[in-house]
Residue frames relative to the residue before (quaternion, step in Angstrom):
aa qw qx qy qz dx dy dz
X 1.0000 0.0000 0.0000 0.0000 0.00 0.00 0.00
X 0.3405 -0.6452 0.6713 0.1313 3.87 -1.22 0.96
X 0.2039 -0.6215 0.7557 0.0337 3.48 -0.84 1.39
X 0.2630 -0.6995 0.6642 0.0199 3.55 -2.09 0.59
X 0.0065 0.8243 -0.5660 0.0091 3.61 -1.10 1.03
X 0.0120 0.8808 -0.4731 -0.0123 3.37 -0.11 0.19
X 0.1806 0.6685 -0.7105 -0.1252 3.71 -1.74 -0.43
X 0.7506 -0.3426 0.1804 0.5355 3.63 -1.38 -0.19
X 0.6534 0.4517 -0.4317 0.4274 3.84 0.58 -0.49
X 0.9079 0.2398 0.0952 0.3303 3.47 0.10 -1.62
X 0.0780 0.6737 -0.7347 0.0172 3.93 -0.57 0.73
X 0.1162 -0.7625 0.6364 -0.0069 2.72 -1.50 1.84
X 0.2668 -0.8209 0.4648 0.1973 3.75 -1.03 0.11
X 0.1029 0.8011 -0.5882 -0.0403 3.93 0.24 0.66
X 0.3601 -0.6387 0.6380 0.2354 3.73 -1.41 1.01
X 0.5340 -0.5647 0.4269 0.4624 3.47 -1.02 0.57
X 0.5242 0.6582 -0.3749 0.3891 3.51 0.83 -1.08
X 0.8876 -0.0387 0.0403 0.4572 3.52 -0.93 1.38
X 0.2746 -0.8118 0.4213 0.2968 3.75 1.58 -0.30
X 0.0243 0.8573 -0.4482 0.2523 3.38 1.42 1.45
X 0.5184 -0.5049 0.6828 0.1009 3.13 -1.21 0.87
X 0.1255 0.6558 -0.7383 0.0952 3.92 -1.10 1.13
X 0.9123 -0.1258 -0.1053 0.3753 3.53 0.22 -0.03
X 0.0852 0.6846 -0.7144 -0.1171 3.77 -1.07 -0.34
X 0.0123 0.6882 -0.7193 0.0940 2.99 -1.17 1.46
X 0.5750 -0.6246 0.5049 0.1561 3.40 -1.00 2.03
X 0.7492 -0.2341 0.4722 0.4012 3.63 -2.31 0.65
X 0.8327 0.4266 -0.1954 0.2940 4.01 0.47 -1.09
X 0.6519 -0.3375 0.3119 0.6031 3.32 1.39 -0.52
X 0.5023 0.8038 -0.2705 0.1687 2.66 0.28 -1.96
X 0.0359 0.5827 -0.8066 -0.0932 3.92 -1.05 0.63
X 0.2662 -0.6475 0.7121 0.0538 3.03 -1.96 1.65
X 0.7643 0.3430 -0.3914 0.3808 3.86 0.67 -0.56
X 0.6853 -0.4262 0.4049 0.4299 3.56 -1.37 0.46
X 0.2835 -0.8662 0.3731 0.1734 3.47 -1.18 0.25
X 0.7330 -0.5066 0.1592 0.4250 2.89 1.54 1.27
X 0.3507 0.7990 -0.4516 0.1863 4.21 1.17 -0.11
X 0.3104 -0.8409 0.4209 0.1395 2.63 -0.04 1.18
X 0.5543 0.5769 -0.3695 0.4727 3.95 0.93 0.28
X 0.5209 0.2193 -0.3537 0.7453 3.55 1.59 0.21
X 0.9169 -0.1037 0.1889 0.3359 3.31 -0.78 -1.31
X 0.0338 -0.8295 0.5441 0.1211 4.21 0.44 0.45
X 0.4693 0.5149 -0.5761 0.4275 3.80 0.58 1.28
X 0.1794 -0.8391 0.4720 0.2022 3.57 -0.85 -0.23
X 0.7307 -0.4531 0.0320 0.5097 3.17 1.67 -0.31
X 0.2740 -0.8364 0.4730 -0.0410 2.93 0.58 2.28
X 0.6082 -0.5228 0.5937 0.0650 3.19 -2.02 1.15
X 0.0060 -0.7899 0.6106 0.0565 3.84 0.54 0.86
X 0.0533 0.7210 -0.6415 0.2566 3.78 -0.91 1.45
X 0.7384 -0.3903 -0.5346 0.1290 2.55 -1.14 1.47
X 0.7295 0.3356 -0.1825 0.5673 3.91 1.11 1.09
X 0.4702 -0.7009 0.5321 0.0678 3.12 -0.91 1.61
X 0.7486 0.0811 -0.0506 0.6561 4.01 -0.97 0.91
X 0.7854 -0.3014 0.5093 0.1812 2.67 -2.16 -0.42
X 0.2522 -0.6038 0.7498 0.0981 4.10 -1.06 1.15
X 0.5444 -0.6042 0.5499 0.1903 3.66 -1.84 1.55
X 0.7960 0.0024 -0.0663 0.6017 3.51 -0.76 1.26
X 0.4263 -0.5441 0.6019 0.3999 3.83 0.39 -0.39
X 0.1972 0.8325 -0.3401 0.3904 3.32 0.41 1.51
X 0.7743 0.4766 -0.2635 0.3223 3.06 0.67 0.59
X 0.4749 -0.7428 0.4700 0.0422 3.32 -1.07 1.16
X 0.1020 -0.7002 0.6873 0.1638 3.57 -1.47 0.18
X 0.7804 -0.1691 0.0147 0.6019 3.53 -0.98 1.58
X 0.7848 -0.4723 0.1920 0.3524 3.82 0.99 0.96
X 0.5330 0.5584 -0.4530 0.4459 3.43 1.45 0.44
X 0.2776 -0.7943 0.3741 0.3899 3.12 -0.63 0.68
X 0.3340 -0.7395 0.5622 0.1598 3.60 -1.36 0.47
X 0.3261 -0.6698 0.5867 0.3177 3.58 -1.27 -0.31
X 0.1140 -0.7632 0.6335 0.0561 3.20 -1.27 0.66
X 0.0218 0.7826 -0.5711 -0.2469 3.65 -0.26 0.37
X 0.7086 -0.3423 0.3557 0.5042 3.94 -1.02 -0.02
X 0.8785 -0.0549 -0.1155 0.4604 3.68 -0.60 1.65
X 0.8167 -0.4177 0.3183 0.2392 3.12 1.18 0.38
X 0.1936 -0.9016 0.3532 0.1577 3.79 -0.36 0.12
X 0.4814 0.6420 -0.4882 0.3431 3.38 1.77 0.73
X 0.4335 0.6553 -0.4970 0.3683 3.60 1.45 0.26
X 0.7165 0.4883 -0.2592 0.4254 3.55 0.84 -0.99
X 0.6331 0.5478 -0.3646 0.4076 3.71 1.06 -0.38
X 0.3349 -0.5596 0.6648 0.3644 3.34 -1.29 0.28
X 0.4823 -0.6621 0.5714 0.0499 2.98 -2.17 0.71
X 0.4326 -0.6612 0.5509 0.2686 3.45 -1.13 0.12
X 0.1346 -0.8373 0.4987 0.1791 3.81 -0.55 0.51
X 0.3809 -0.8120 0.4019 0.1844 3.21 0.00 1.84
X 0.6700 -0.1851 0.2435 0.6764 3.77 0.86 -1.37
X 0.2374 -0.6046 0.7598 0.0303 2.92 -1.91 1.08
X 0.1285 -0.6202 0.7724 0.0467 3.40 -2.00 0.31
X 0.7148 -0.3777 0.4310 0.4008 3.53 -1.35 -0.65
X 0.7709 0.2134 -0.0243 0.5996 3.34 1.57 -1.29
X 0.8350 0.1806 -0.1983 0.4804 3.95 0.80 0.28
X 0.1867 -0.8576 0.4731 -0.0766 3.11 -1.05 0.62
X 0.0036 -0.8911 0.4533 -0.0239 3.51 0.07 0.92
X 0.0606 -0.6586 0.7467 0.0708 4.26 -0.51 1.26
X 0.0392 -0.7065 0.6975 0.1130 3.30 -2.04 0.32
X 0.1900 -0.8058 0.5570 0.0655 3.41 -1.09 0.47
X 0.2129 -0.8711 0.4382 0.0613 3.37 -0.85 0.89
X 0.3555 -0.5771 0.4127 0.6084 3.91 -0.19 -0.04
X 0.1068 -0.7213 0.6725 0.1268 3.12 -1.90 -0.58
X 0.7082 -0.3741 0.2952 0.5210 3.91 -0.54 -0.30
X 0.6447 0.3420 -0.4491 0.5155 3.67 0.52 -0.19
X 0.6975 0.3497 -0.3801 0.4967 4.17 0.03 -0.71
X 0.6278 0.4839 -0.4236 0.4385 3.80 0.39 -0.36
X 0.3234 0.7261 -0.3571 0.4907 3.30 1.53 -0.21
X 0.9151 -0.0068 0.1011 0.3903 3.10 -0.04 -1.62
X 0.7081 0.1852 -0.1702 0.6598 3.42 1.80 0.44
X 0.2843 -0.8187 0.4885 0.1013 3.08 -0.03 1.32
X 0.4820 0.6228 -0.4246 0.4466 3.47 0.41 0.92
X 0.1896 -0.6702 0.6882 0.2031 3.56 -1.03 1.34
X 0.0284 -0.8025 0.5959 -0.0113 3.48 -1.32 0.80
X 0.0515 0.8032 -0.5253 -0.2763 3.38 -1.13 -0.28
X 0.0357 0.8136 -0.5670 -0.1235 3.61 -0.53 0.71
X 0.3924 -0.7261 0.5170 -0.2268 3.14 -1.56 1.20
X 0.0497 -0.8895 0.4228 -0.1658 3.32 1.23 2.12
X 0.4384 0.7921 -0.4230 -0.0379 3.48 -0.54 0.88
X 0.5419 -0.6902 0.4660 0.1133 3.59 -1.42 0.85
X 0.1211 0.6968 -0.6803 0.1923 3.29 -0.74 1.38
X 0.6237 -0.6059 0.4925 -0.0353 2.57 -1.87 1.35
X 0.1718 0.7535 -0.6345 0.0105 3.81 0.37 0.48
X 0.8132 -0.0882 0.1899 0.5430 4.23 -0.91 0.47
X 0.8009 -0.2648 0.2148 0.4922 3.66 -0.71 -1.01
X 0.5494 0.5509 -0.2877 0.5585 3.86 1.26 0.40
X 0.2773 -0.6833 0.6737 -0.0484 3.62 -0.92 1.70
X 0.0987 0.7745 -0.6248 0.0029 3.66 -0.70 0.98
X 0.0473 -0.6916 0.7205 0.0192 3.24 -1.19 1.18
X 0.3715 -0.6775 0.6312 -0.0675 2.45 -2.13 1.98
X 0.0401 0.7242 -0.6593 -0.1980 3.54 -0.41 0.52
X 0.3229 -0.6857 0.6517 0.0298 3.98 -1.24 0.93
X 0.4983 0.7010 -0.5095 0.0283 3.67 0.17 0.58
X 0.4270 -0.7446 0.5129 0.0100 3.04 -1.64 1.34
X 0.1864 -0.8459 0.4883 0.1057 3.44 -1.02 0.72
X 0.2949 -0.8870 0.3525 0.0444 2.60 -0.15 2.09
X 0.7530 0.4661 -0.2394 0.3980 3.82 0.92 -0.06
X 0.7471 -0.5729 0.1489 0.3023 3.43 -0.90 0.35
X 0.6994 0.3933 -0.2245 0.5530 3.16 1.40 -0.06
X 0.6814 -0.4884 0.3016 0.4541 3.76 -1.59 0.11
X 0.0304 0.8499 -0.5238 -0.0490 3.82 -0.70 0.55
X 0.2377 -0.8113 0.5197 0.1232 3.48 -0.63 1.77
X 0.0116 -0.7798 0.6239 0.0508 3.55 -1.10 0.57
X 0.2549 -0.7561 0.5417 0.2646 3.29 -1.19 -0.01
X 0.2468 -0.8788 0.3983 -0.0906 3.58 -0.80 0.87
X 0.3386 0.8221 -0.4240 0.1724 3.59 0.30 0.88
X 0.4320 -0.7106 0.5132 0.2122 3.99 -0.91 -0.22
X 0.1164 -0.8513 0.5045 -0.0846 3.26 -0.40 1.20
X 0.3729 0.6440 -0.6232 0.2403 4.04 0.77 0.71
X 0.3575 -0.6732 0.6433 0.0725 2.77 -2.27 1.25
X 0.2688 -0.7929 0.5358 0.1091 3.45 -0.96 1.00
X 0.6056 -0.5864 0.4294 0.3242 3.22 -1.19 0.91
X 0.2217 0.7592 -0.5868 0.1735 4.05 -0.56 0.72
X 0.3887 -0.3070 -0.8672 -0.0512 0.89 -1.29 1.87
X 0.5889 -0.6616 0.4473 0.1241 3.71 -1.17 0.28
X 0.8020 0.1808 0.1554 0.5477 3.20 1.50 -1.13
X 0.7031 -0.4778 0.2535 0.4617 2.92 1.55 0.84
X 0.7988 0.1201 -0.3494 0.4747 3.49 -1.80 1.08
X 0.7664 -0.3320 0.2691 0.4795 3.62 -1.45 -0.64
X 0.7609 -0.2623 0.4590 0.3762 3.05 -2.14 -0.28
X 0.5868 0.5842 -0.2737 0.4894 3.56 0.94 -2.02
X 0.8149 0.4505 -0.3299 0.1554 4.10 0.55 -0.88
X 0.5902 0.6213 -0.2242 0.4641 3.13 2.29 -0.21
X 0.3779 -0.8451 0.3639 -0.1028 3.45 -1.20 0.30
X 0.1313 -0.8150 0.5518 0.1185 3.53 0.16 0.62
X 0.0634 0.6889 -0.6917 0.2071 3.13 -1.28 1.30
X 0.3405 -0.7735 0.5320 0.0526 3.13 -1.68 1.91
X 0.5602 -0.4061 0.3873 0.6094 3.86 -1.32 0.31
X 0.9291 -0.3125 0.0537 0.1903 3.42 -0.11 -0.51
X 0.7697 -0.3626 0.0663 0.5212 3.92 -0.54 0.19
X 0.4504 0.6922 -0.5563 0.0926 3.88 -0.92 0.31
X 0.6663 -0.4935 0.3626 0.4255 3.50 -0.74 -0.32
X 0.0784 -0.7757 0.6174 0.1050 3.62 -0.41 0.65
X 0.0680 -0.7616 0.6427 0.0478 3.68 -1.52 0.06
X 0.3879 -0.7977 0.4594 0.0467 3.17 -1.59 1.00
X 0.5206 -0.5209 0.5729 0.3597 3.90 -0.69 1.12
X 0.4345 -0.5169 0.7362 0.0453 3.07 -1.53 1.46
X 0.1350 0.6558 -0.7427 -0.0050 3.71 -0.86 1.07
X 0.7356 -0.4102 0.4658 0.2715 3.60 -1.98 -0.58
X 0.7771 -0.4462 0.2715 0.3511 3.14 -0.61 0.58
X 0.7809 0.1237 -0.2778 0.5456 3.43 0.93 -0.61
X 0.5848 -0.7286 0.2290 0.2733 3.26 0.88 0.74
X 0.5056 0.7248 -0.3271 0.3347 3.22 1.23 1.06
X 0.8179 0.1527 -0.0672 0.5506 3.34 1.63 -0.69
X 0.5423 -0.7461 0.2376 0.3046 3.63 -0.52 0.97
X 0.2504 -0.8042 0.5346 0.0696 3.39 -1.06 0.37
X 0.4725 -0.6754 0.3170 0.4692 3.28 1.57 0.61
X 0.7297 0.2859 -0.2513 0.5680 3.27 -2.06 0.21
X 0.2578 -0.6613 0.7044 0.0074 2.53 -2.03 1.38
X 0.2788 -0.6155 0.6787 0.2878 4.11 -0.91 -0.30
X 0.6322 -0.2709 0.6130 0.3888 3.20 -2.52 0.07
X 0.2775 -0.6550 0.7024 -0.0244 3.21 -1.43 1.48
X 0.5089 -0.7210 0.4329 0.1839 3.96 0.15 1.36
X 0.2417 0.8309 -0.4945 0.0817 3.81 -0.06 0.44
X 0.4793 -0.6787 0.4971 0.2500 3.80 -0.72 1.61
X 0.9070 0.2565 0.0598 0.3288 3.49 -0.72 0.57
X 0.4087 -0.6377 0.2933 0.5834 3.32 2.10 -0.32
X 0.7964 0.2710 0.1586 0.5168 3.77 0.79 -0.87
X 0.7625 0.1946 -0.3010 0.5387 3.24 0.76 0.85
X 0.1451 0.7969 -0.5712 -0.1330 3.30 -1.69 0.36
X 0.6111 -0.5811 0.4280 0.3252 3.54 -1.26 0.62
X 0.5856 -0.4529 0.6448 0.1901 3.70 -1.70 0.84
X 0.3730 0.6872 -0.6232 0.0124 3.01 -0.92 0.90
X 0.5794 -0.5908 0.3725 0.4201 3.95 -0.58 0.85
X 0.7725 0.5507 -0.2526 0.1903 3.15 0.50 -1.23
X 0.2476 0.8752 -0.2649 0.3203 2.95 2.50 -0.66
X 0.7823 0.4928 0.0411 0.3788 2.82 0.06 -2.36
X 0.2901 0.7513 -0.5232 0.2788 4.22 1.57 -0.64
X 0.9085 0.2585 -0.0490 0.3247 3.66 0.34 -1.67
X 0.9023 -0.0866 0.2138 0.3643 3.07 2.44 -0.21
X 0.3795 -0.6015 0.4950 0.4992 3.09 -0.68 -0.52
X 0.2043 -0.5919 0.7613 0.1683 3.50 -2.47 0.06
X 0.1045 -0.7321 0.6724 0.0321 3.21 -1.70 0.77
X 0.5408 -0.5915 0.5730 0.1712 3.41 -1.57 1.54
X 0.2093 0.6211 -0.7449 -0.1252 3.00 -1.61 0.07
X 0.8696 0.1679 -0.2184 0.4098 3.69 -1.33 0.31
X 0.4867 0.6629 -0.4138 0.3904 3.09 0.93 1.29
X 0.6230 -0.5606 0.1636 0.5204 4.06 -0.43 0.70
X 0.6992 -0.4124 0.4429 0.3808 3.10 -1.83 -0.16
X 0.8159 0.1521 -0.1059 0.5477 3.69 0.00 -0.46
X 0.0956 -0.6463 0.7490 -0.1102 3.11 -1.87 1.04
X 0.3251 -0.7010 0.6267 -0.1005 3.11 -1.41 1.53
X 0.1659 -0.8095 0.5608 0.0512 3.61 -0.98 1.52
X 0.1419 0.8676 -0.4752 0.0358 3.43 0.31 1.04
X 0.4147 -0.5865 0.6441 0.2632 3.89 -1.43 0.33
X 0.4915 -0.5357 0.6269 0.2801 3.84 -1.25 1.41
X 0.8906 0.1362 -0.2447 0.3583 3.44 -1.11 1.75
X 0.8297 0.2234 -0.3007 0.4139 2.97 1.27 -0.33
X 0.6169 -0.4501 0.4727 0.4397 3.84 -1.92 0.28
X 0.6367 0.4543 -0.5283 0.3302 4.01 0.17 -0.37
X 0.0238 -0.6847 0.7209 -0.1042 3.58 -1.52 0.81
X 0.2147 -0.6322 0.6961 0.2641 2.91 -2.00 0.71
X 0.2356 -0.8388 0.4413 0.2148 4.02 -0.62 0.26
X 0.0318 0.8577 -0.4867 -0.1629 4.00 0.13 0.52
X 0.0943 -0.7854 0.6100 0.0474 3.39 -0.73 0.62
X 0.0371 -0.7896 0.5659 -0.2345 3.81 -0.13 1.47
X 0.0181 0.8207 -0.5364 0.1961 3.62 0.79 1.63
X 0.8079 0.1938 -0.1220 0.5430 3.80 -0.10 0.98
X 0.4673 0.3841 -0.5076 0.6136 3.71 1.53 0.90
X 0.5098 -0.5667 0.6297 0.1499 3.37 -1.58 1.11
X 0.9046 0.0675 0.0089 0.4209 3.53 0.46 -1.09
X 0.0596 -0.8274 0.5545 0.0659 3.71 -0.71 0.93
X 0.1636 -0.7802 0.6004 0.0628 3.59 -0.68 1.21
X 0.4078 -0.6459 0.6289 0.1447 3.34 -2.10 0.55
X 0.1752 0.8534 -0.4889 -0.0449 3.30 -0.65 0.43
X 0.2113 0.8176 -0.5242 -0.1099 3.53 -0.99 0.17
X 0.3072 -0.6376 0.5487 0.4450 4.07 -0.69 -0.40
X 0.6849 -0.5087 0.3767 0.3608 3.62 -1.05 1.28
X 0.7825 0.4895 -0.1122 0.3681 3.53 -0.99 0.27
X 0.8282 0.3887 -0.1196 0.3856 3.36 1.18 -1.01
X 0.4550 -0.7239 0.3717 0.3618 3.96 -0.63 0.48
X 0.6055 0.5767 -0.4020 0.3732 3.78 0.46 1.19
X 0.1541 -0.7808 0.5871 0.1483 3.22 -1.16 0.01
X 0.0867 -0.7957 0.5480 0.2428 3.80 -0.44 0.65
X 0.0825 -0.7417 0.6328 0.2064 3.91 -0.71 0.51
X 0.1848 -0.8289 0.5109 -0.1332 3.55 -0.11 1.18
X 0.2101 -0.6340 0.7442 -0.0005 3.80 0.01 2.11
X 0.3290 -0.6745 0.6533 -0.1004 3.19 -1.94 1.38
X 0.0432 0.8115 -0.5591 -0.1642 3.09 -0.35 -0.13
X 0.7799 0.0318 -0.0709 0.6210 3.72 1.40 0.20
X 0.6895 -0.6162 0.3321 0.1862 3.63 -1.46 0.57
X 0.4612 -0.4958 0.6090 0.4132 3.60 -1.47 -0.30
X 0.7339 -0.4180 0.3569 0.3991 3.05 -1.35 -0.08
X 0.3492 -0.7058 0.4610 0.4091 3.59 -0.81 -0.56
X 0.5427 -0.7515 0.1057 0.3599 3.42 -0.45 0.48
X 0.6164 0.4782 -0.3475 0.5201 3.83 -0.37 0.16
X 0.7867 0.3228 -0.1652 0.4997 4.07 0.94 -0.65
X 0.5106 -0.6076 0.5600 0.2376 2.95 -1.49 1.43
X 0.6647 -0.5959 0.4500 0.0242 3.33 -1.30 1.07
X 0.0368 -0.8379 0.5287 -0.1307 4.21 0.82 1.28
X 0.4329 -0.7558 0.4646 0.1598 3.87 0.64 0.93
X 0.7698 0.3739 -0.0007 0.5173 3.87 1.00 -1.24
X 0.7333 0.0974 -0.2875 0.6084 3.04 1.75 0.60
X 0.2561 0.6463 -0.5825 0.4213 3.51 1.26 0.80
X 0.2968 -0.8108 0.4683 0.1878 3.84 -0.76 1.09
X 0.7478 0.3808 -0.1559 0.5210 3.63 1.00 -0.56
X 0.5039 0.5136 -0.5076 0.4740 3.37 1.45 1.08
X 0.4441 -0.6541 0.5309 0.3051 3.50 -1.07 1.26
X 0.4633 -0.6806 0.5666 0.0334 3.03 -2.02 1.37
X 0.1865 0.8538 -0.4666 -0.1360 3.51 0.33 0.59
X 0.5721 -0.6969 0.3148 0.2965 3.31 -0.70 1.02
X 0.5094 -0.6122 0.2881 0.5318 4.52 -0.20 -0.09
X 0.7911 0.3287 -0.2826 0.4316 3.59 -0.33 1.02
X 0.5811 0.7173 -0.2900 0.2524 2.92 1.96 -0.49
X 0.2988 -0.6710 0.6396 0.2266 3.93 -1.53 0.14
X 0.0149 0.6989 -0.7117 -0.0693 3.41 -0.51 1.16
X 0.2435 -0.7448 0.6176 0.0681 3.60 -1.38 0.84
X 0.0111 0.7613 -0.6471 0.0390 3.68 -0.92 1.25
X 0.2249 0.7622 -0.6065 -0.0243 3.76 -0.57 0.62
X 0.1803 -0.7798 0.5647 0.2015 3.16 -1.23 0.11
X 0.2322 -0.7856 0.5204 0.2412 4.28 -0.53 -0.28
X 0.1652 -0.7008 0.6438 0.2591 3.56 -1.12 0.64
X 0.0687 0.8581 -0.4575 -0.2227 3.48 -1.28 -0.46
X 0.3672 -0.8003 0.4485 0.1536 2.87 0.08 1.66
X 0.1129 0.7151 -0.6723 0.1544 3.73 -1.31 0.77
């Protein structure tokens, strides 16, 4: 089922399934989120729970049990509960059960929700550790946006930060899927901006680290913008599949594996540690203008 929020700026659509994002359509008409084609990419903007990217060989263990991990994780594929709805917010949760205890031994409860503030869509993720021991997870956002958005090409749009500093890029593997430590100088036009280019994207995705809190998707000439503001993610990736009219900008809050090594959950450093009983909170905001 596809739940609805709305106000005068923004009408959003989230499917219970995975608490996905299907649409945002701006004050103007306008759809901003990809629409799911399934000849490039048939997601639109999966909930990444409990693991970011891809585990080596499917490899990986807690305190040596082994576990499963498929690619992002498996709270995209679950249906949700809708906890409460309004005109402007929405909250789905998801609990383990015998199949994820299966493959993550961890009782949890996480707890996705969308509000409407004016022309700005914040999503909260609330997850809670429901069992008796420490449980690491990993935890990021992955929505793709329709680009271009505002007219002309892909080539005419642009990523631009709040403001000048040095940014750097995660060292991955050749086929760009698993890390190899160390990051590099991440090239930026102007201190704080760079250009779209298709060809980028040939081998993949890239991922920021130590770079501001908010990024702006604008088109050369024009006033229409998407703004992301992702205060308390370490890492923000790009993605697209050659060819197609989107871009996913995708706040992280932890990693893939690295390459060549199976994948020990309790000694994975950039997976969050939540303590038993605890509420870790990650949110981020778009704003669509």
């Amino acid at each position: 089922m596809v739940y609805t929020i709305k106000n005068h700026r923004l009408t959003v659509t989230i499917s219970e399934i995975g608490a996905e994002l299907q649409s945002i359509v701006d004050e103007w008409g306008s759809e901003r989120l990809w629409n799911g084609d399934p000849a490039f990419w048939g997601e639109r903007a999966p909930v990444l729970f409990p693991f970011c990217g891809r585990v080596w060989n499917g490899k990986i263990t807690a305190k040596g049990v082994p576990c499963k991990m498929d690619l992002h994780g498996f709270f995209r594929c679950r249906t949700c509960e809708v906890e409460q709805l309004s005109n402007t917010e929405i909250a789905f949760t998801q609990v383990e059960d015998d199949a994820t205890l299966a493959d993550y031994p961890f009782r949890f409860r996480v707890r996705i929700v969308y509000r409407l503030e004016e022309n700005r869509l914040f999503v909260r993720a609330e997850i809670t550790n429901t069992g008796n021991g420490v449980m690491p997870y990993g935890y990021g956002a992955h929505p793709g946006f329709k680009t271009p958005f505002d007219g002309g090409s892909f080539e005419d749009y642009y990523i631009q930060f709040s403001q000048k500093q040095e940014v750097r890029s995660l060292c991955f593997d050749e086929n760009n899927c698993f890390l190899i430590g160390g990051s590099r100088p991440f090239p930026l036009e102007e201190g704080n901006r760079f250009g779209l280019r298709d060809a980028d994207f040939e081998t993949g995705s890239f991922f920021l680290c130590e770079m501001p809190g908010e990024a702006t998707l604008k088109r050369n000439g024009s006033s229409h913008y998407l703004t992301f503001r992702y205060e308390g993610f370490p890492y923000l990736g790009f993605w697209k599949v050659p060819g197609a009219n989107y871009i996913c900008v995708e706040p992280w809050r932890s990693l893939p594996a690295h390459s060549g090594e199976n994948t020990e959950l309790f000694e994975k450093d950039d997976l969050v540690r939540a303590e038993a009983g605890e509420t870790v909170i990650h949110e981020y905001s778009i704003e669509v203008g």
